[in-house]
C-alpha positions as protocol buffer text, in pm:
chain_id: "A"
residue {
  index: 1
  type: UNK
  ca { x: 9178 y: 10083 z: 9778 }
}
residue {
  index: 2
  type: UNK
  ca { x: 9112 y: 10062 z: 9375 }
}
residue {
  index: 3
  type: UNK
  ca { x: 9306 y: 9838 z: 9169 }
}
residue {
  index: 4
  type: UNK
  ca { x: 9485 y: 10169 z: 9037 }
}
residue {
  index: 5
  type: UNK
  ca { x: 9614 y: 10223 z: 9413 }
}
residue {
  index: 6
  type: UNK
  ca { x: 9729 y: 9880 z: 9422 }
}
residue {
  index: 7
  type: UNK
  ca { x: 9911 y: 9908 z: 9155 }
}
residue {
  index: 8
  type: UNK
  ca { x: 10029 y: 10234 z: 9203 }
}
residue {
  index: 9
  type: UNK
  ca { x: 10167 y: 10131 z: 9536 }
}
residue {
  index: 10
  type: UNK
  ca { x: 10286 y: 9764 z: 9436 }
}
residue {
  index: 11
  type: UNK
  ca { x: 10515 y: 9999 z: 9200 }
}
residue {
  index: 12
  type: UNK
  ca { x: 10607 y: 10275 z: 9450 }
}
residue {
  index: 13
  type: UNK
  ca { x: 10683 y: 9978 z: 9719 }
}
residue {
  index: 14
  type: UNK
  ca { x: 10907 y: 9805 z: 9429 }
}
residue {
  index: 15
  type: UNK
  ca { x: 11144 y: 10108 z: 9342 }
}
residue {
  index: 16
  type: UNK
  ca { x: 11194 y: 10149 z: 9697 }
}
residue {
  index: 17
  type: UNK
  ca { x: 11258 y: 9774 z: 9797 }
}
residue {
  index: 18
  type: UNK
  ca { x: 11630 y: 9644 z: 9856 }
}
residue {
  index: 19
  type: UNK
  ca { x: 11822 y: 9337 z: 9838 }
}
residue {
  index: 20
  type: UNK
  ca { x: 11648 y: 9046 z: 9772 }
}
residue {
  index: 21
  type: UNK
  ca { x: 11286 y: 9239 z: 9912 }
}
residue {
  index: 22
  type: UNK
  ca { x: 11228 y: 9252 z: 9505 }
}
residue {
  index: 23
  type: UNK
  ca { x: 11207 y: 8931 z: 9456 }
}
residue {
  index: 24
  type: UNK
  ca { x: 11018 y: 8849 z: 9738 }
}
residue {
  index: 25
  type: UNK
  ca { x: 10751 y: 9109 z: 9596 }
}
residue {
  index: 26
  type: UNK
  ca { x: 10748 y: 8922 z: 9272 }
}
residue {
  index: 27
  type: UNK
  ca { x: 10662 y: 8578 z: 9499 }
}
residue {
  index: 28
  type: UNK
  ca { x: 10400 y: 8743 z: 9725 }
}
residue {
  index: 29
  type: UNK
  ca { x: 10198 y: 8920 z: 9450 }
}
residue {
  index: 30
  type: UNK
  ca { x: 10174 y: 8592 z: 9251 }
}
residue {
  index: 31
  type: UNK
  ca { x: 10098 y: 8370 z: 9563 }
}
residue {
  index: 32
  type: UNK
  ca { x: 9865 y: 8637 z: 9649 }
}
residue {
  index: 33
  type: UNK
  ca { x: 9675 y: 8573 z: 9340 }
}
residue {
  index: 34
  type: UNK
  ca { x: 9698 y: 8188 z: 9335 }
}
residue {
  index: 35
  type: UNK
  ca { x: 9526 y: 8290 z: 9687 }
}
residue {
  index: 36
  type: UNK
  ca { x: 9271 y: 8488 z: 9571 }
}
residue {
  index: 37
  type: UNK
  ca { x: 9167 y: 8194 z: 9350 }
}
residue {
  index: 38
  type: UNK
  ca { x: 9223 y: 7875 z: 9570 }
}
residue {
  index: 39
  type: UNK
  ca { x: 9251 y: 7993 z: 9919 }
}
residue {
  index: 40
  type: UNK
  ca { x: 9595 y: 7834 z: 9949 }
}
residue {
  index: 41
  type: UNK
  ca { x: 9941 y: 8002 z: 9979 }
}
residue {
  index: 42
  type: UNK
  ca { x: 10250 y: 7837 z: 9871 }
}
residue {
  index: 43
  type: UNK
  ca { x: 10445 y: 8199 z: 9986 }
}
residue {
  index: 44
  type: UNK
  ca { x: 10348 y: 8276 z: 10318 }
}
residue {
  index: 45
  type: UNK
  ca { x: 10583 y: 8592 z: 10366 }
}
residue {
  index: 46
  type: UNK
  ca { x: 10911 y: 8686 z: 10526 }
}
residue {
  index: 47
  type: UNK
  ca { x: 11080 y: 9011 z: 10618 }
}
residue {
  index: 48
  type: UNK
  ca { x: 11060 y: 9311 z: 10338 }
}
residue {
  index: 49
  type: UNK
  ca { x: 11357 y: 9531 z: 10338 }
}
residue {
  index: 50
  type: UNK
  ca { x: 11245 y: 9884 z: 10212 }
}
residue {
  index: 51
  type: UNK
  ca { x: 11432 y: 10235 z: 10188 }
}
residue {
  index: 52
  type: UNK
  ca { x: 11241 y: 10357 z: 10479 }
}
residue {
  index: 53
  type: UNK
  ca { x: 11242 y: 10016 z: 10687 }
}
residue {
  index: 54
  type: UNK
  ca { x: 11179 y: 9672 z: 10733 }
}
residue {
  index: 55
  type: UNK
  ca { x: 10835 y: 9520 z: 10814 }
}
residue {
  index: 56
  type: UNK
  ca { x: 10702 y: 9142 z: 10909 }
}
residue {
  index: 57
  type: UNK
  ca { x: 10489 y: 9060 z: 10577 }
}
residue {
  index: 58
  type: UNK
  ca { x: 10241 y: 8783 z: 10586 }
}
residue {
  index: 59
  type: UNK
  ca { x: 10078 y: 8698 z: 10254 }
}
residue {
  index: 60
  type: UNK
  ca { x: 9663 y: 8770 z: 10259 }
}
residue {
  index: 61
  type: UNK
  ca { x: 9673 y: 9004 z: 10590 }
}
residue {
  index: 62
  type: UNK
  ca { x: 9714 y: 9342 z: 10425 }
}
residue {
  index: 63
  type: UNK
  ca { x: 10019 y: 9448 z: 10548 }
}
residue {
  index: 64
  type: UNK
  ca { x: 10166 y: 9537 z: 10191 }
}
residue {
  index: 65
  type: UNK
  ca { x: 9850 y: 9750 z: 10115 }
}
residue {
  index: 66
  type: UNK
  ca { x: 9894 y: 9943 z: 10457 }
}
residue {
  index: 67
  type: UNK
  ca { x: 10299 y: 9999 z: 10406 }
}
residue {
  index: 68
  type: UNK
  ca { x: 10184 y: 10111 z: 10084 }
}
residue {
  index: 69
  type: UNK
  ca { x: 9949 y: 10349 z: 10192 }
}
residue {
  index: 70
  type: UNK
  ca { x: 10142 y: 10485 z: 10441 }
}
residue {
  index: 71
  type: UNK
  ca { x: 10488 y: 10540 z: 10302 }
}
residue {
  index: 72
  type: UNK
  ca { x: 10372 y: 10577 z: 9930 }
}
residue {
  index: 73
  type: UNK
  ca { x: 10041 y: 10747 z: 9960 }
}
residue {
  index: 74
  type: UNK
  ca { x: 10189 y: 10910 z: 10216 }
}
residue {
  index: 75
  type: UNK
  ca { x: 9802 y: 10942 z: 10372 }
}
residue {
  index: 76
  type: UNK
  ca { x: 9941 y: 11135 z: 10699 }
}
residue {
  index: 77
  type: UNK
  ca { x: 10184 y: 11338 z: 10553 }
}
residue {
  index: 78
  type: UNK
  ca { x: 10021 y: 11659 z: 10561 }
}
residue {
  index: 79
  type: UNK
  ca { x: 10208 y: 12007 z: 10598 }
}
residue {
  index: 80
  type: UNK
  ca { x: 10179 y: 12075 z: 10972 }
}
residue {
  index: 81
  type: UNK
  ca { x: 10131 y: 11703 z: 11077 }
}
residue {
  index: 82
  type: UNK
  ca { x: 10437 y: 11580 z: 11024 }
}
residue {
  index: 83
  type: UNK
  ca { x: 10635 y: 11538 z: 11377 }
}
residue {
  index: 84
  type: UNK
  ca { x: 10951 y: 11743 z: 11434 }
}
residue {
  index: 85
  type: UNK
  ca { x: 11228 y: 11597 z: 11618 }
}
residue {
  index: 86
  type: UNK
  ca { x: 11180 y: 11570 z: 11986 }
}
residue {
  index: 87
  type: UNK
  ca { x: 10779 y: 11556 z: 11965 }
}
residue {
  index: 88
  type: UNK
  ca { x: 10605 y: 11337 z: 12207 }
}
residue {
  index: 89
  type: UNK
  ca { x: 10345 y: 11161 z: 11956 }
}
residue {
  index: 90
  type: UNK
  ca { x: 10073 y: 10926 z: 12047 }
}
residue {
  index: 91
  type: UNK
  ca { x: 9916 y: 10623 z: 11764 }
}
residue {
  index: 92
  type: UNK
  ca { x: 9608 y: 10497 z: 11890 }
}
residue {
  index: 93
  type: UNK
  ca { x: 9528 y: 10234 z: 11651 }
}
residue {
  index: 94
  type: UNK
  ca { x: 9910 y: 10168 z: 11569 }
}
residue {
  index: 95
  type: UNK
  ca { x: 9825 y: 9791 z: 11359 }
}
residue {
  index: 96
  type: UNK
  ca { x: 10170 y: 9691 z: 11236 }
}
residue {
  index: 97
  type: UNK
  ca { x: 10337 y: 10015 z: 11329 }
}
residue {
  index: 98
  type: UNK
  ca { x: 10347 y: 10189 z: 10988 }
}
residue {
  index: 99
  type: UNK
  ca { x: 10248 y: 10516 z: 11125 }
}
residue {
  index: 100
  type: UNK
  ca { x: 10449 y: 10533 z: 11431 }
}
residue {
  index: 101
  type: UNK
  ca { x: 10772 y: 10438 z: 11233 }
}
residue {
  index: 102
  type: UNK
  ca { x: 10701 y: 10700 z: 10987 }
}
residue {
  index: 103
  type: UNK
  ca { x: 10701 y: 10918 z: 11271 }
}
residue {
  index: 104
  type: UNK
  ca { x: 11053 y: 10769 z: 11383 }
}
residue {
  index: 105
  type: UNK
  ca { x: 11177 y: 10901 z: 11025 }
}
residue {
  index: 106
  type: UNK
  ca { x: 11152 y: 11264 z: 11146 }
}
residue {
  index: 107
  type: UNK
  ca { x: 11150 y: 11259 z: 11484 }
}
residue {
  index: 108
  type: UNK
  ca { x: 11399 y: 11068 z: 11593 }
}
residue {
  index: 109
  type: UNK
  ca { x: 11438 y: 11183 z: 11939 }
}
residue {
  index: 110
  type: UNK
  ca { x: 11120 y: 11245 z: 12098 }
}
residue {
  index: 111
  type: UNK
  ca { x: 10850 y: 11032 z: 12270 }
}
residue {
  index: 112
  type: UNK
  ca { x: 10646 y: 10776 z: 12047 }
}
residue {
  index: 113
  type: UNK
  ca { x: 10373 y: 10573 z: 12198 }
}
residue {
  index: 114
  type: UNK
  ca { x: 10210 y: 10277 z: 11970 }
}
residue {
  index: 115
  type: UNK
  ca { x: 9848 y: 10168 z: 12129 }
}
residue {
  index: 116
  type: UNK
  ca { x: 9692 y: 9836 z: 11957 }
}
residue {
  index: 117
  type: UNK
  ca { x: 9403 y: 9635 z: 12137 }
}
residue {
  index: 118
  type: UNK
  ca { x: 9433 y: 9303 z: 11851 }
}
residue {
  index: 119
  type: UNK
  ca { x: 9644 y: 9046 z: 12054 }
}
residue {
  index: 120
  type: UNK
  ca { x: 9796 y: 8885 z: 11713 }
}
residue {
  index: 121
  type: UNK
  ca { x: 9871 y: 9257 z: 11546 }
}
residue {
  index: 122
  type: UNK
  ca { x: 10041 y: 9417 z: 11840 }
}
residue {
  index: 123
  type: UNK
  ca { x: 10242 y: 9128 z: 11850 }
}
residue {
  index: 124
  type: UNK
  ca { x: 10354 y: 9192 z: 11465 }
}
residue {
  index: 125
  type: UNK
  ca { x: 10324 y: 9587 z: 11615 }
}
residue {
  index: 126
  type: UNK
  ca { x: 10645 y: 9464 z: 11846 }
}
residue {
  index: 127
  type: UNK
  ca { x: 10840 y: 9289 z: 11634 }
}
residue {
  index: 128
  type: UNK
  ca { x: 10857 y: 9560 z: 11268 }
}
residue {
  index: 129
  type: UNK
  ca { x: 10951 y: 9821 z: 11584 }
}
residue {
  index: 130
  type: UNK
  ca { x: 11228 y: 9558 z: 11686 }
}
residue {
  index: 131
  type: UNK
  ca { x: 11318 y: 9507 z: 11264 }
}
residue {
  index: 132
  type: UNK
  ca { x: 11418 y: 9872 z: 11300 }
}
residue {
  index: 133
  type: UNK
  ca { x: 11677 y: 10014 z: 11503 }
}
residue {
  index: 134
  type: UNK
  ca { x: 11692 y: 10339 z: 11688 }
}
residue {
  index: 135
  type: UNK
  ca { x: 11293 y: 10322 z: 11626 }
}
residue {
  index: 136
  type: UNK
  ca { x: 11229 y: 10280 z: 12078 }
}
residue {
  index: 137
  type: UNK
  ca { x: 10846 y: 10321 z: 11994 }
}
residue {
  index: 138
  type: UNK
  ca { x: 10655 y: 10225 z: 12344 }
}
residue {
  index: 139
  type: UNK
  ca { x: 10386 y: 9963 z: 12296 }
}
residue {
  index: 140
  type: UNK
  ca { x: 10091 y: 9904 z: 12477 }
}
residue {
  index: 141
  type: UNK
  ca { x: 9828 y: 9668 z: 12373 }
}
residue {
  index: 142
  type: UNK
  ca { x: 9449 y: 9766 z: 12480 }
}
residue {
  index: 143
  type: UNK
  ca { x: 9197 y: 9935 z: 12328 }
}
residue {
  index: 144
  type: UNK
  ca { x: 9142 y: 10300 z: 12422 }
}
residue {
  index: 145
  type: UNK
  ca { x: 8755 y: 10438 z: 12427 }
}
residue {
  index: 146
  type: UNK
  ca { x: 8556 y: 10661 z: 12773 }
}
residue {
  index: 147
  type: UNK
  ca { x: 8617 y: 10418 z: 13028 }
}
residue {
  index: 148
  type: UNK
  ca { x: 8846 y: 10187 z: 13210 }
}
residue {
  index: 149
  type: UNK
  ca { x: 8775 y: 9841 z: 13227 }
}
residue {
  index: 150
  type: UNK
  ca { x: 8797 y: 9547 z: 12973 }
}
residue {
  index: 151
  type: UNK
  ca { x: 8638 y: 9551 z: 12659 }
}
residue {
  index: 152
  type: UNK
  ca { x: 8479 y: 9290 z: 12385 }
}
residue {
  index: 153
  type: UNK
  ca { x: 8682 y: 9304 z: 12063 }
}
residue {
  index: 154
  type: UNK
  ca { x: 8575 y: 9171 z: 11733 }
}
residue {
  index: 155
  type: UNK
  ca { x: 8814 y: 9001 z: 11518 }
}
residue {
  index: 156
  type: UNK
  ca { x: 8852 y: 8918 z: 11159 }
}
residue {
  index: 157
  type: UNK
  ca { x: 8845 y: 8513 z: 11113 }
}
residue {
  index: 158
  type: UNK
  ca { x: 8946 y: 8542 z: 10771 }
}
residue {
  index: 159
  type: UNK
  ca { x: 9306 y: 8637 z: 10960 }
}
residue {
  index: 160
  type: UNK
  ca { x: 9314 y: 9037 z: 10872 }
}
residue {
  index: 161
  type: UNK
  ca { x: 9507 y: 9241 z: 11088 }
}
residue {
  index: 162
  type: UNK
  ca { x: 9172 y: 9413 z: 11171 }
}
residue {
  index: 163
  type: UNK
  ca { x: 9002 y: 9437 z: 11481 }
}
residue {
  index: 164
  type: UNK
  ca { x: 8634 y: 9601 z: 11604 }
}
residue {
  index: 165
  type: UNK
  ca { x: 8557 y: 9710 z: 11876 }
}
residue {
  index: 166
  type: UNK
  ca { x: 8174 y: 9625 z: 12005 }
}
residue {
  index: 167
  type: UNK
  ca { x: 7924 y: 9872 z: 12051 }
}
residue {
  index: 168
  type: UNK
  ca { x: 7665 y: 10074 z: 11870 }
}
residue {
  index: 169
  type: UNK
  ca { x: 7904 y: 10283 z: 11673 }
}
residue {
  index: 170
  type: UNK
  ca { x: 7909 y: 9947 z: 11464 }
}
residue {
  index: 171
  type: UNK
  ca { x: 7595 y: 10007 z: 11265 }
}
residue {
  index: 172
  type: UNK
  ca { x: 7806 y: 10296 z: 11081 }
}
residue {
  index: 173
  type: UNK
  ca { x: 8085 y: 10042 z: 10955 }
}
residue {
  index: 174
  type: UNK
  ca { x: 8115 y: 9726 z: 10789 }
}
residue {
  index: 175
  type: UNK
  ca { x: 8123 y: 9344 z: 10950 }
}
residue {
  index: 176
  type: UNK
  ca { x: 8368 y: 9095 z: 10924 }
}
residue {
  index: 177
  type: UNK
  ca { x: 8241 y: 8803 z: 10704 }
}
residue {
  index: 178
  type: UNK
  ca { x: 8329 y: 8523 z: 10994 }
}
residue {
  index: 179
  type: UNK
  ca { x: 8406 y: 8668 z: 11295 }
}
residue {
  index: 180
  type: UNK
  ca { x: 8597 y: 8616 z: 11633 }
}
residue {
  index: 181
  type: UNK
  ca { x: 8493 y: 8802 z: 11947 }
}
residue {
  index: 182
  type: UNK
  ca { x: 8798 y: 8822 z: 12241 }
}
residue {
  index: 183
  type: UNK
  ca { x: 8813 y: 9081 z: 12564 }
}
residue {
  index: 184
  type: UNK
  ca { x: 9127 y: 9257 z: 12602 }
}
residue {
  index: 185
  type: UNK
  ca { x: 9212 y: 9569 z: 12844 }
}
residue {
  index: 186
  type: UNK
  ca { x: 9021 y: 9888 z: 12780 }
}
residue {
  index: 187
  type: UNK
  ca { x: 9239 y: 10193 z: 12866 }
}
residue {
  index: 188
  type: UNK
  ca { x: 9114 y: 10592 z: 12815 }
}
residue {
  index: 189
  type: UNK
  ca { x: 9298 y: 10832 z: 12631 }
}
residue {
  index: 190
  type: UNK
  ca { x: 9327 y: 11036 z: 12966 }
}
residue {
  index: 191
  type: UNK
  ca { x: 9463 y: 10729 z: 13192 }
}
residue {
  index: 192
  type: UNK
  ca { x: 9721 y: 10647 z: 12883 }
}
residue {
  index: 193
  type: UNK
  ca { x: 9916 y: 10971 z: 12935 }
}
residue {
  index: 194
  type: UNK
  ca { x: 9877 y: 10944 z: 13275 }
}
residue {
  index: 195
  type: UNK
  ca { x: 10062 y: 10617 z: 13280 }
}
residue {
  index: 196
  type: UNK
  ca { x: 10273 y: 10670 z: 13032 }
}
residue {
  index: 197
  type: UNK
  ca { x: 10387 y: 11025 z: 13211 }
}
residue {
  index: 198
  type: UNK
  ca { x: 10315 y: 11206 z: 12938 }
}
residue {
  index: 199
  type: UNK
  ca { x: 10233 y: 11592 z: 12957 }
}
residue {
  index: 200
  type: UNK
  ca { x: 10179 y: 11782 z: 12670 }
}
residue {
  index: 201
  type: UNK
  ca { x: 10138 y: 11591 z: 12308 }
}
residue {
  index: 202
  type: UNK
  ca { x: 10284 y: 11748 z: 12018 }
}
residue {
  index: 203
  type: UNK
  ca { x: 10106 y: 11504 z: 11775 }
}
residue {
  index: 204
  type: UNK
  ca { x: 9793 y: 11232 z: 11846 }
}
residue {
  index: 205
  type: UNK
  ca { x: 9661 y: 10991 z: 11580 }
}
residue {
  index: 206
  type: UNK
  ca { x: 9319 y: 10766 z: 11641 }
}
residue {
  index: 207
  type: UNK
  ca { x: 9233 y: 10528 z: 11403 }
}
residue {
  index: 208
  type: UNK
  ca { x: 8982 y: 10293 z: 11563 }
}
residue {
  index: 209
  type: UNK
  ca { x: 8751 y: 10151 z: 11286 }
}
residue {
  index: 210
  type: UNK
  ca { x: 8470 y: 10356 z: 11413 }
}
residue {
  index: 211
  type: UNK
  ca { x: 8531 y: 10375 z: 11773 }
}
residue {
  index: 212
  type: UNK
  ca { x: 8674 y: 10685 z: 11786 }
}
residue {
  index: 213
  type: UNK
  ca { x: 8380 y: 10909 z: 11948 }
}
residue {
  index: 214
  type: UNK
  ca { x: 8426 y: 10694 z: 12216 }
}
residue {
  index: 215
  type: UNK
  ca { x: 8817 y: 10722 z: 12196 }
}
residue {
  index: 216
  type: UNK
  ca { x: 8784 y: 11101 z: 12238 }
}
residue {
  index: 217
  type: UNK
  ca { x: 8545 y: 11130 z: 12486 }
}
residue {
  index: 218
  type: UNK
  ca { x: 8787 y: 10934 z: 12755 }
}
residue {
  index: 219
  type: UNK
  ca { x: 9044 y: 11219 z: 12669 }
}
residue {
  index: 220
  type: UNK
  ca { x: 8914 y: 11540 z: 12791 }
}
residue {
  index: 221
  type: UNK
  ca { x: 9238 y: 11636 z: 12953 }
}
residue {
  index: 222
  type: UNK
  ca { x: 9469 y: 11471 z: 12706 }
}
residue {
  index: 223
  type: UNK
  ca { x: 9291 y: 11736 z: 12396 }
}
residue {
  index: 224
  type: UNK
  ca { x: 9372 y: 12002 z: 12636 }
}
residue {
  index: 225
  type: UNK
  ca { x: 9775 y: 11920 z: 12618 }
}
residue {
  index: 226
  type: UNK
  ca { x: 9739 y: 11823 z: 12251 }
}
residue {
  index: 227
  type: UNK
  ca { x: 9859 y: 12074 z: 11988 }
}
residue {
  index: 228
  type: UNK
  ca { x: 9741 y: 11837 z: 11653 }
}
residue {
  index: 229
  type: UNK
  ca { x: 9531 y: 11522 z: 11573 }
}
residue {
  index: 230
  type: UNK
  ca { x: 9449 y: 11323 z: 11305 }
}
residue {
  index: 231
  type: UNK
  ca { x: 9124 y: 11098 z: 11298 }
}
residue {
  index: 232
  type: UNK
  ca { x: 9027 y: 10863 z: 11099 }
}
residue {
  index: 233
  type: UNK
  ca { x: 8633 y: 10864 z: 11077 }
}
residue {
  index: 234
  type: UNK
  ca { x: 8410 y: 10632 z: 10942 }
}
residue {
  index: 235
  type: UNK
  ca { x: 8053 y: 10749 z: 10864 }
}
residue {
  index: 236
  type: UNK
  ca { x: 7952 y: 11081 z: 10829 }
}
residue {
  index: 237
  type: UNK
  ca { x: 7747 y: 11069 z: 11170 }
}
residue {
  index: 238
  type: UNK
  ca { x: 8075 y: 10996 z: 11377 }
}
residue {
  index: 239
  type: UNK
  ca { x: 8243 y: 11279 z: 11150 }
}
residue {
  index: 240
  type: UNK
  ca { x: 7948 y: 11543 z: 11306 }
}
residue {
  index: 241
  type: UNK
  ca { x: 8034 y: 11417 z: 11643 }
}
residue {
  index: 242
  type: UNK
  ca { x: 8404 y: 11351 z: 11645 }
}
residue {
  index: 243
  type: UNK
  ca { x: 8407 y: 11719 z: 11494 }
}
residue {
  index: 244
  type: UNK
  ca { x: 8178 y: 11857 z: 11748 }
}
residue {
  index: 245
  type: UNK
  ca { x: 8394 y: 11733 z: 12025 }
}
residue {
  index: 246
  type: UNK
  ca { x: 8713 y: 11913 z: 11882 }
}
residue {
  index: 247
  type: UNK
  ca { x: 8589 y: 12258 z: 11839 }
}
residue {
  index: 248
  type: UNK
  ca { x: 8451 y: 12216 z: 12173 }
}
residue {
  index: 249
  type: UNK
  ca { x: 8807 y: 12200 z: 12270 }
}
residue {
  index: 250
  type: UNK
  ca { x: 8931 y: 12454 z: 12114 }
}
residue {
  index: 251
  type: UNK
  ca { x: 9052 y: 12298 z: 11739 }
}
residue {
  index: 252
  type: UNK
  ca { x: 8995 y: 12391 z: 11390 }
}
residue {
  index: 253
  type: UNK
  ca { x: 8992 y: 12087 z: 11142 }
}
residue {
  index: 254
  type: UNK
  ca { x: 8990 y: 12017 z: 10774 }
}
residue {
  index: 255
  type: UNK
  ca { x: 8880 y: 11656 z: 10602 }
}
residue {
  index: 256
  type: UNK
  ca { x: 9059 y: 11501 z: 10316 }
}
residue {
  index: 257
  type: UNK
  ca { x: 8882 y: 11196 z: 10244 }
}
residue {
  index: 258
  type: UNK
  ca { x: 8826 y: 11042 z: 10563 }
}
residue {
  index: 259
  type: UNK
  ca { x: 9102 y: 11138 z: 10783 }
}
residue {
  index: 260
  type: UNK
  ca { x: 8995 y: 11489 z: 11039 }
}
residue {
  index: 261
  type: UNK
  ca { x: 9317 y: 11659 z: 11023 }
}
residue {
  index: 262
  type: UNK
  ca { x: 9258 y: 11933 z: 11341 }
}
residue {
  index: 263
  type: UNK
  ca { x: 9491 y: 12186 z: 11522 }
}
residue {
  index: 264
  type: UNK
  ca { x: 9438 y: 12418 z: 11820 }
}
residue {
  index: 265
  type: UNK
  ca { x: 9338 y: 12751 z: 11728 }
}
């Protein structure tokens, strides 16, 4: 994100904070600084109460810039992707659960299912979906991609929410500076509805830092009971393939920046 963006949603985040949430935006920007400069923080986070929810918020991790982006950008708020009530909707690649409480805000009784493979995020994933009343998002923690079995995940060390998947996809997106590798269930997109007892899906969202080919291919009978996806895509070789894979089942798509917004013809 620029520093405009930052700013832009440090100010959006601040109109819509409540109770004491401004003042514990004025403490986290400047610890975040004194951070940025000496690698210690004397404000280490807390609980931020906003207009659309409350969220765990831990001081270097990113989670401000990610609320931001998704309730003040508003990144997946596109005409014909926003859920309806009753909509079964599936977040693969939920992080803290921005997304699928967004979701919660307009569909408040359907089916939402929250899929995170980082064992230190979906934790966080839990507890902002407990914060939040009336949100009953289902988590499950594994990493979705074309086959069962476990698989290696790459974490930040520099304690980012992020985590990587390995494989060769990687050589399209960026490494972590000091890394942490750790297995953790691998799941398909197919055997996740399955489970779950899910049959059609009004709304599916993969954001899998580059994984995602692999995410889709494990899902050929979950895109055939899917009416709209978003991707995220991360190099414009798993854009060609991620896009060939939808209109091979049946969806048109448009890009706006790097999210594959697609619908069934």
């Amino acid at each position: 994100m620029t520093p405009r963006g930052n700013a832009r949603n440090l100010s959006g985040l601040f109109r819509q904070a409540r109770g004491t949430t401004k003042g514990r935006l004025a403490c986290y920007l400047a610890s975040y600084l004194f951070y940025r400069t000496t690698g210690w923080k004397p404000y280490r986070g807390g609980v931020f109460t906003f207009q659309f929810g409350r969220f765990h918020v831990a001081t270097g991790r990113g989670d401000l810039g990610t609320i931001g982006e998704i309730f003040i950008d508003r990144l997946h708020q596109v005409q014909d992707f926003i859920p309806s009530d009753g909509d079964t909707c599936v977040d693969v690649g939920a992080h803290i659960g921005c997304v699928a409480l967004q979701w919660r805000l307009t569909n408040r009784t359907g089916r939402i299912i929250a899929v995170e493979p980082h064992p230190r995020t979906v934790e966080v994933l839990r507890a902002n979906c407990a914060l939040n009343p009336g949100a009953d998002v289902t988590v499950v923690a594994a990493a979705v991609g074309s086959r069962e079995g476990p698989l290696e995940m790459i974490l930040d060390a520099n304690e980012n929410r992020m985590a990587l998947t390995a494989g060769d996809h990687l050589r399209y997106t960026g490494a972590f500076a000091a890394q942490q590798r750790h297995a953790v269930p691998g799941i398909t997109l197919d055997s996740l509805v399955a489970t779950q007892g899910v049959r059609h899906v009004h709304l599916l969202k993969i954001d899998v830092e580059g994984y995602e080919v692999e995410c889709l291919k494990g899902g050929a009978k979950t895109l055939g009971m899917t009416d709209r996806i978003i991707v995220e895509v991360h190099s414009t070789p798993l854009k060609t393939e991620c896009a060939r894979i939808l209109t091979g089942h049946g969806f048109s798509f448009h890009i706006t920046g790097n999210l594959m917004f697609a619908k069934r013809m």
